[in-house]
C-alpha positions, 0 to 999 in steps of 0.5 A, spaced: 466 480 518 469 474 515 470 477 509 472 482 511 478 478 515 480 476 509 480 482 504 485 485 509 490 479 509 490 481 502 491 487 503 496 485 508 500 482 502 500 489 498 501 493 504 508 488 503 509 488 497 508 496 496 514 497 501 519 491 501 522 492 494 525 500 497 529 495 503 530 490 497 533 495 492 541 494 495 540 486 494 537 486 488 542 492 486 547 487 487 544 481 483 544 485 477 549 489 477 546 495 476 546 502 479 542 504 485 537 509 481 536 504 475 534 498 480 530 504 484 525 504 478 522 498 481 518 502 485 516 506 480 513 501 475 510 498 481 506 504 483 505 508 476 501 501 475 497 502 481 495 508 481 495 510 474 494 503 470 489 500 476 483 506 476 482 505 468 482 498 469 476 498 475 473 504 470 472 499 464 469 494 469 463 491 467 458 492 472 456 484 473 461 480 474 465 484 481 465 478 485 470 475 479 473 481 477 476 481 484 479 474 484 482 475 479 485 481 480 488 479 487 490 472 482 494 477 478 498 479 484 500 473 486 502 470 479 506 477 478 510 476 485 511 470 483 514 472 476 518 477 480 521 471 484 523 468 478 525 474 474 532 473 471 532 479 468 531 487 471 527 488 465 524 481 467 523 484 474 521 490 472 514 488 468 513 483 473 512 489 479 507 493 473 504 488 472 503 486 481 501 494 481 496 494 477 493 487 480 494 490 487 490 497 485 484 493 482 483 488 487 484 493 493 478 498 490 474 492 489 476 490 495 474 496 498 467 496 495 465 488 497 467 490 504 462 496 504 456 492 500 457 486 506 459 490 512 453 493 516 451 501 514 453 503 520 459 499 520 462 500 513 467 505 516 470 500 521 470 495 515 474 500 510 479 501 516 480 493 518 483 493 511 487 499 511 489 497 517 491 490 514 495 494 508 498 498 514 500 491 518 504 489 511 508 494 511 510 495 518 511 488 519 513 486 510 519 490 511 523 487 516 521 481 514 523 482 507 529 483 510 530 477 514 528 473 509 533 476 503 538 475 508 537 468 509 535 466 503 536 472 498 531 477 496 526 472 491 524 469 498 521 476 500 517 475 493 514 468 495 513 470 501 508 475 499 505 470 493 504 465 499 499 471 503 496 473 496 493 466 495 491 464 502 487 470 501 485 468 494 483 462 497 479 464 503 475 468 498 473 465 492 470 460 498 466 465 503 465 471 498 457 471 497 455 473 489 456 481 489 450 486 487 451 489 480 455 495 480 451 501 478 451 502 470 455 508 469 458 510 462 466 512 461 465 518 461 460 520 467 465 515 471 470 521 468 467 527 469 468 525 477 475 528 476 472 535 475 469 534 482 474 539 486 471 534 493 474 528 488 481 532 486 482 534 494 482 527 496 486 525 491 491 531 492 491 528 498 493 522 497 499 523 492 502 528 496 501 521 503 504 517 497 510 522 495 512 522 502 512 516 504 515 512 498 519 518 497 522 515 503 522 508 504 525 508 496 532 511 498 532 509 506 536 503 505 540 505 500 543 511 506 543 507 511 545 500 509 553 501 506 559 502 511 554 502 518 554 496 523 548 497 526 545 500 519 540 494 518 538 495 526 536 503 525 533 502 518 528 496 520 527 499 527 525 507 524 520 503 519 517 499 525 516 506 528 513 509 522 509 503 520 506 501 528 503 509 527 500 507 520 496 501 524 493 506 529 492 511 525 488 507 520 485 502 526 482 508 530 479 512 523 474 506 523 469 510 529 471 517 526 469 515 519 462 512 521 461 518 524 455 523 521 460 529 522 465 529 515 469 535 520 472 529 523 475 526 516 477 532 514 481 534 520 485 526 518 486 528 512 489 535 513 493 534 518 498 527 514 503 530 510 506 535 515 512 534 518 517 532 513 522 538 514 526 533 521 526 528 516 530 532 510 534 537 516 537 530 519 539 526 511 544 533 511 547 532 518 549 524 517 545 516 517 544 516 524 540 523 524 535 521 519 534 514 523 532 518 529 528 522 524 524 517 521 523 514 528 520 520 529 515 520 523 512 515 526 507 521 529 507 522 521 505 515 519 499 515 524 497 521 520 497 517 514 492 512 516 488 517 517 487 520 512 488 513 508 482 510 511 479 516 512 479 518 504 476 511 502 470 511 507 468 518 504 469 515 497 465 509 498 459 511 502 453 513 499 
């Protein structure tokens, strides 16, 4: 399970890298001087990269070469992180997060399948959902870390911090990552004929409407709390922590649910994870103190997206 471990510390590092930028928005806002909707656009470059850019990238793959497909594109993502702490531009900046979206897409799929190829059959759920939950770990502890750092050091730190954690993983699995067999010789159009499928439709409905919700979220969340509150920064890090520590359960005890031969257990996950928002939108009407309470409150919710997260991936990747 070794590399297993360390296909998660990378997803620890995207889990970081997909959600800091939202609690970084002001800082960078500041630094560049530009209006809190433009510098917003960082988080939509990085996730239209990642889930529009990363999947014909992984469908045009060759079917040999797997092994170095995926250190290549976690590679990817660490010089792009690294890019983005040195950017001395938005623009600059905002290419540098596409171009780390669309590393961290390819290299989380292919991560995914190398996991389930080493990983015992009757294990491969538990496999899927240690690295789910490592992406759910960046996330819960990525954004008050990021914080802390842009406040020690300013908001580049947070990318090298992310950069250093992509290349520890990167260097743990070009040594322990055993050759991978050959990916199963599918044309480009039969590898597009999967999105006419209603199952493969279902499941990625699921998952945009988990995305929308929880970026949607974490994108203007500082920005609402952050400006004219003394104790903004503690509300803001404590509710993300909250929402966070319930994506790391929900993903770690989807491991056993998805091994199971009974696909109603998955299901149920997946039904239940974008439910519950309304508290969240009633609360930003009534002030910032509301919607922190609100979003602590999410935390239910944000077990329920590892759920379904981790679960849609196990039903993905099994045979």
């Amino acid at each position: 399970m070794a590399v297993v471990v360390l296909v998660a510390l990378g997803a620890f590092a995207l889990g970081m890298a997909s959600y800091m930028t939202a609690g970084l928005i002001p800082l960078i806002q500041s630094s560049f001087a530009v209006p809190l909707a433009v510098a917003a656009q960082l988080v939509t470059a990085f996730t239209l990269a990642y889930g529009l850019g990363s999947p014909v990238v992984v469908a045009v793959l060759p079917p040999q070469g797997q092994r170095a497909a995926l250190l290549a594109a976690l590679a990817l993502f660490v010089a792009a992180n690294a890019a983005s702490a040195l950017a001395g531009s938005l623009s600059a900046l905002l290419l540098a997060r596409a171009v780390a979206g669309l590393g961290a897409g390819v290299y989380l799929a292919l991560g995914i399948g190398a996991a389930a190829t080493v990983a015992p059959s009757a294990r491969r759920g538990q496999a899927i959902a240690i690295i789910m939950g490592g992406m759910a770990s960046g996330t819960v502890l990525g954004v008050p870390l990021s914080l802390l750092l842009a406040g020690w050091l300013g908001w580049q730190a947070a990318f090298w911090l992310v950069a250093a954690l992509g290349t520890l993983a990167c260097a743990g699995l070009a040594a322990r990552l055993p050759a991978l067999p050959l990916a199963a010789a599918l044309p480009l159009s039969r590898k597009l004929a999967l999105l006419a499928d209603r199952r493969v439709l279902a499941i990625l409905a699921v998952s945009l409407l988990a995305a929308i919700a929880s970026l949607g979220l974490y994108t203007y969340l500082a920005a609402l709390l952050v400006p004219g509150q003394g104790s903004a920064s503690v509300s803001l890090t404590a509710s993300l922590w909250v929402w966070g520590l319930g994506g790391i359960v929900g993903s770690f005890l989807v491991g056993p649910l998805a091994d199971r031969p009974d696909p109603c257990a998955m299901a149920d996950a997946r039904h239940h994870g974008p439910a519950g928002l309304g508290s969240v939108r009633a609360a930003a009407s009534r002030g910032r103190e509301s919607l922190a309470g609100a979003v602590a409150d999410r935390g239910v919710g944000g077990r329920r997206l590892g759920l379904a997260g981790a679960a849609e991936q196990a039903a993905c990747a099994m045979p």
